[in-house]
C-alpha positions as CSV (number, residue, x, y, z in Angstrom):
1,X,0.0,0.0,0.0
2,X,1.2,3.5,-0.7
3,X,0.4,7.0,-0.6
4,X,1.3,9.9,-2.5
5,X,1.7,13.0,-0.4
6,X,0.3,15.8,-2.0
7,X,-2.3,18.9,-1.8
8,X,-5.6,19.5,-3.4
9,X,-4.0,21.1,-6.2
10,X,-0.9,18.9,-7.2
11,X,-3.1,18.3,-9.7
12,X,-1.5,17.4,-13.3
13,X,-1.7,18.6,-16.9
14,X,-4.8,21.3,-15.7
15,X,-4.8,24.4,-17.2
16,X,-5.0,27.1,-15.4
17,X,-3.6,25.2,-12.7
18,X,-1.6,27.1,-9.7
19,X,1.6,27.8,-10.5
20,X,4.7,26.6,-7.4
21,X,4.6,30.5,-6.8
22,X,1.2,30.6,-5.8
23,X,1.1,27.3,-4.3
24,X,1.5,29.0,-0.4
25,X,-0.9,31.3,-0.7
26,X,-3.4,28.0,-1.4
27,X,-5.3,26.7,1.5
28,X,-4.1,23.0,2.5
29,X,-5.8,20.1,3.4
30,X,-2.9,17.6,3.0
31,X,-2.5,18.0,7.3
32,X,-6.4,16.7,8.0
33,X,-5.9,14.3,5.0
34,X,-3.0,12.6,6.3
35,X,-3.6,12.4,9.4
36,X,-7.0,10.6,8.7
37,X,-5.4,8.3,6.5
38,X,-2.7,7.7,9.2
39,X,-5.2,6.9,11.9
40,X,-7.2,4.5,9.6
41,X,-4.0,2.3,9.1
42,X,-3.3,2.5,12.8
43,X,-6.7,0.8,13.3
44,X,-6.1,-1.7,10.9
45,X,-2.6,-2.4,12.0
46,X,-1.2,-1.6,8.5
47,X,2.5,-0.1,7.5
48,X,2.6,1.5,4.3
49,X,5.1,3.7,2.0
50,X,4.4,7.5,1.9
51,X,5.7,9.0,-0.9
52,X,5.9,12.1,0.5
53,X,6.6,15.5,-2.2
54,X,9.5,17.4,-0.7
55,X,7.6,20.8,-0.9
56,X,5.0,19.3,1.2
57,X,7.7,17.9,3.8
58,X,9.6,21.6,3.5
59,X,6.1,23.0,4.7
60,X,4.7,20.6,7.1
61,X,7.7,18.7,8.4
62,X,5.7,17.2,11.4
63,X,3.9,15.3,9.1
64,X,6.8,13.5,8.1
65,X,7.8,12.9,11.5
66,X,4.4,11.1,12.0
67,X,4.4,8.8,9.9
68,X,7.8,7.9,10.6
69,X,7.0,7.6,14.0
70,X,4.1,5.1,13.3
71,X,6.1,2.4,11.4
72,X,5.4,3.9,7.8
73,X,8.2,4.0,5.3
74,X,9.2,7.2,3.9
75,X,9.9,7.6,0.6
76,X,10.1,10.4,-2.6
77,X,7.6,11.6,-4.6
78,X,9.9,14.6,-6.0
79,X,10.0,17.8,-5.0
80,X,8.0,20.0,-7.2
81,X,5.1,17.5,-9.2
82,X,6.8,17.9,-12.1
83,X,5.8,15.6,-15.2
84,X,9.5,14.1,-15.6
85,X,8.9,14.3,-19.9
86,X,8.2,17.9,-19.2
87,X,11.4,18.8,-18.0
88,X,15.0,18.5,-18.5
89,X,17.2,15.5,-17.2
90,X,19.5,18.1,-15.2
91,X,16.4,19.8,-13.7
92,X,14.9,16.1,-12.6
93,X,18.2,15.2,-11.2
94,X,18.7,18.6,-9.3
95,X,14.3,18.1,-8.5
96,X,14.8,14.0,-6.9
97,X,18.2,14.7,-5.2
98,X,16.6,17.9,-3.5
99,X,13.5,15.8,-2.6
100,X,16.0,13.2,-0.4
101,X,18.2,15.3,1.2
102,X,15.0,17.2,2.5
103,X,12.9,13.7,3.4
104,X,16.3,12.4,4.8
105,X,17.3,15.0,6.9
106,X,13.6,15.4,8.8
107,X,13.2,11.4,8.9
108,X,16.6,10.8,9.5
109,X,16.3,8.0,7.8
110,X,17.6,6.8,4.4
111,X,15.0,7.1,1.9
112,X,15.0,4.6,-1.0
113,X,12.1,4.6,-2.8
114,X,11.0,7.0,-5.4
115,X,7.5,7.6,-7.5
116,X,7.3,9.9,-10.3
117,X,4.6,12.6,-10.4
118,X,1.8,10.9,-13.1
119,X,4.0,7.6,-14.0
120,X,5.8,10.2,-16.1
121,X,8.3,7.8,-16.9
122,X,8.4,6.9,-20.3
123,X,10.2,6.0,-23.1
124,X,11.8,9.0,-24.2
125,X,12.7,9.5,-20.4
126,X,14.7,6.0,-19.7
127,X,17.5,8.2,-18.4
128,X,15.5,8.9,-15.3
129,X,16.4,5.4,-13.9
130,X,20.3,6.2,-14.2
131,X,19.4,9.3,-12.6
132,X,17.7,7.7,-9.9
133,X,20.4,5.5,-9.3
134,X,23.1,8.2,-9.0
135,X,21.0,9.8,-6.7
136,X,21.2,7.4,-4.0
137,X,17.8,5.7,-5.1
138,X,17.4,1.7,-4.4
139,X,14.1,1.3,-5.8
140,X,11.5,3.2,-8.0
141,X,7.4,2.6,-8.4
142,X,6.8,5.0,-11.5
143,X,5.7,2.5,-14.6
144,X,2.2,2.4,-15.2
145,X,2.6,-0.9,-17.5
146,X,-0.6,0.1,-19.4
147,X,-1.8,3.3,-21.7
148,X,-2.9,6.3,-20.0
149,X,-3.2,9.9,-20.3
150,X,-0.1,11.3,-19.1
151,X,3.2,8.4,-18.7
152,X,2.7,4.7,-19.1
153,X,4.6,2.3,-20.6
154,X,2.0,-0.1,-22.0
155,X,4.6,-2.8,-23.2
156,X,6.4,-2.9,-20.1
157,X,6.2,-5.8,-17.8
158,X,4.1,-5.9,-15.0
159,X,5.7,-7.6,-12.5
160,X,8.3,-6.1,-10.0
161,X,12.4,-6.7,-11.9
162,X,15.5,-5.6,-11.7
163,X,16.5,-2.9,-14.1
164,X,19.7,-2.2,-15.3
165,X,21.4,1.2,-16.0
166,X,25.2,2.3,-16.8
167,X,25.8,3.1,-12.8
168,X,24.3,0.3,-11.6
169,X,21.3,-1.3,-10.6
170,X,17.7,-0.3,-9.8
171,X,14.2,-2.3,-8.3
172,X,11.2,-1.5,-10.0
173,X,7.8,-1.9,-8.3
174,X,5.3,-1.2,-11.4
175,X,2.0,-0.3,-11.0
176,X,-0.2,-3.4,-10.7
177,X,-2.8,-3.8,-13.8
178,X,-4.8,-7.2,-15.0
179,X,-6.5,-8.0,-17.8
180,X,-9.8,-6.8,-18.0
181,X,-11.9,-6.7,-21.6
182,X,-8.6,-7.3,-23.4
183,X,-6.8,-4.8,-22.0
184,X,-4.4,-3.9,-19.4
185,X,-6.7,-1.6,-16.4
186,X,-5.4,-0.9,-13.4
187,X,-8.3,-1.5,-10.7
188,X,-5.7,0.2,-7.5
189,X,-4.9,3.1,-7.2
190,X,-6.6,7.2,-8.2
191,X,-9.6,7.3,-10.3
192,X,-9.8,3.8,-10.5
193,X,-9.8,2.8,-6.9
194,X,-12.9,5.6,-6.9
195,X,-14.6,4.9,-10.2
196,X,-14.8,0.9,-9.9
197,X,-17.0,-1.2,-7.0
198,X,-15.4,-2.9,-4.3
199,X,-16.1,-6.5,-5.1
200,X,-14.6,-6.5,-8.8
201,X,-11.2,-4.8,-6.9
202,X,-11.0,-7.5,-5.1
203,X,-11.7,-10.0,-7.8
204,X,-9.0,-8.1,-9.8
205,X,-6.5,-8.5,-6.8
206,X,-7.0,-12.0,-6.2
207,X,-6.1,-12.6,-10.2
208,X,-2.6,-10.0,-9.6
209,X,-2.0,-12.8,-6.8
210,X,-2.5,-15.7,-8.6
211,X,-0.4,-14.2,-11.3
212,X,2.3,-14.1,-8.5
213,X,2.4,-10.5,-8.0
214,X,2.0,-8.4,-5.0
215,X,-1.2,-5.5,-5.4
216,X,0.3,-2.1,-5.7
217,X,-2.5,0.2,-4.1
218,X,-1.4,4.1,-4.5
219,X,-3.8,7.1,-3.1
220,X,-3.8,10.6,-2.6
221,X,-4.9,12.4,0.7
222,X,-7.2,14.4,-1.0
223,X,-9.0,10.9,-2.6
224,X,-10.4,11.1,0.7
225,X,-11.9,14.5,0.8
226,X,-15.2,15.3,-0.5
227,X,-14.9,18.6,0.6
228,X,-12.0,19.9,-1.2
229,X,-11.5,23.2,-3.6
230,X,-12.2,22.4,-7.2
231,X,-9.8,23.2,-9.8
232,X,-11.4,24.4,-13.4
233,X,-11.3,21.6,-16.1
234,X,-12.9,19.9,-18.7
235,X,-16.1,18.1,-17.7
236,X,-14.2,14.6,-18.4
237,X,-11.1,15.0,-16.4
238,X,-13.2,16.7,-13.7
239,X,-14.9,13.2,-13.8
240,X,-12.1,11.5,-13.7
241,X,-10.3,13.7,-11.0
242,X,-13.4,14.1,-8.5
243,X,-15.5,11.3,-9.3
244,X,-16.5,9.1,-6.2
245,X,-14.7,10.8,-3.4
246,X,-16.9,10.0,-0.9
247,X,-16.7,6.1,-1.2
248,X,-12.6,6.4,-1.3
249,X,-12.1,5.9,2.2
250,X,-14.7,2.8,2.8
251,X,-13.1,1.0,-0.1
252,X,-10.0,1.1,1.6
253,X,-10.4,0.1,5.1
254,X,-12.3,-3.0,3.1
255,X,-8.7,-3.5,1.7
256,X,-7.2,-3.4,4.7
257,X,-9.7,-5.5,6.4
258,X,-9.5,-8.2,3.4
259,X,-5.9,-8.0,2.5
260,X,-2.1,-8.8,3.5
261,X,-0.8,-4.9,3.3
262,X,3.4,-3.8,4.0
263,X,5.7,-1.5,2.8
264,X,7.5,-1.5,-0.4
265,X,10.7,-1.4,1.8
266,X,9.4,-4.5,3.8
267,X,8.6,-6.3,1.0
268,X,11.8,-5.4,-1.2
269,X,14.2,-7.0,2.0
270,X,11.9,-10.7,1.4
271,X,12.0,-10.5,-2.4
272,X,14.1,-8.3,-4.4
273,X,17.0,-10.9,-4.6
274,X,15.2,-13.0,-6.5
275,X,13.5,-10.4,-9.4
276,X,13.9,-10.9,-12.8
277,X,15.8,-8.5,-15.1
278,X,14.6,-6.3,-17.7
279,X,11.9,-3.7,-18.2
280,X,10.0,-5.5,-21.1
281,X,8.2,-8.7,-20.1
């Protein structure tokens, strides 16, 4: 299980969306978002990885500290929500180191995960893993192995390998998808963890399982917030971004009340000497 730490209006690809210099001036909900979700997995007993963006951390450190202090893993979500194939490859190297040294030094704590902002490793942006690696990364969860609108790799293979780059090695968790109506869906995670019922989740898990893969869940604190500002957008990705919101946080204490849950850390220390190798299955 995993969250992606981020404000009402990390929002992607919107237009207008705030720009980072207007970002403080915002009101935030990521504090009474958190914490909600952190009290839920203390009632189900669950660890999980926060992928925490490092301009959230810079601004409410204490959150950081809590989670830390209730078992949770801390890991990086970047610093600024930055689509990786809309920026340079010095910028997201200057953007993920930055993120670390600022999740590291309020953890204190190594941090060795990383999650791009949208999946928005793709192709074009392979370089991002030898970047990751030279940063001091172990392990990365940004390949949506299915189409999408911003990032995915829909050729890529879905279950957790070992990559290889010119400075060494790298662990990739993708994003868990199944079949479903001849197609690669993912059922976990964002929109569709709010747009799809419980019961055909939970189908969908048990067939990642059987397939011999863990279920990568991912959310957002503000998946759990009817109540949040709205951004302006076009009536289908306001559907896509708002739809359900209410229902977000029932479907996943049923997870957690159905489901074997740990951090990608946890998980990594039982399993990653054994992936396979390569990023096309």
């Amino acid at each position: 299980m995993s969250v992606d730490v981020e404000d009402w209006f990390h929002i992607l690809d919107v237009r207008p969306a705030p720009r980072v210099d207007q970002w403080d001036a915002l009101e935030s909900r990521v504090e009474r978002n958190l914490h909600f979700l952190l009290d839920a997995f203390d009632e189900h007993g669950v660890q999980v990885t926060c992928f925490f963006l490092g301009w959230v951390a810079e601004r409410f450190p204490h959150l950081v500290r809590t989670a830390a202090d209730r078992g949770h893993e801390i890991a990086s979500h970047g610093h600024l929500h930055q689509l990786i194939y809309g920026t340079t490859r010095q910028a997201f190297a200057q953007d993920i180191r930055h993120a670390k040294a600022v999740l590291e030094d309020i953890a204190q704590r190594p941090v060795l995960g990383y999650r791009a902002p949208g999946f928005s490793i793709v192709r074009a942006t392979s370089w991002a893993f030898e970047e990751l690696v030279e940063g001091g990364y172990r392990y990365d969860s940004s390949i949506f192995p299915a189409a999408r609108g911003h990032g995915g790799l829909a050729g890529a293979r879905t279950d957790p390998h070992r990559l290889w780059t010119a400075s060494g090695p790298l662990l990739e968790l993708p994003i868990s998808v199944t079949r479903f109506l001849g197609q690669r869906v993912c059922f976990f995670g964002g929109g569709y963890l709010r747009l799809f019922p419980y019961p055909l989740i939970e189908r969908m898990a048990r067939a990642v399982n059987e397939d011999r893969r863990p279920v990568i869940y991912y959310i957002h604190p503000r998946e759990i917030d009817p109540h949040q500002p709205r951004l302006p957008m076009a009536r289908s990705r306001r559907f896509k971004s708002y739809v359900n919101l209410a229902t977000t946080a029932g479907k996943l204490k049923a997870i957690m009340r159905s489901q074997r849950l740990t951090t990608f850390e946890r998980w990594l220390e039982v399993n990653g000497a054994s992936l396979p190798e390569g990023l096309d299955g």
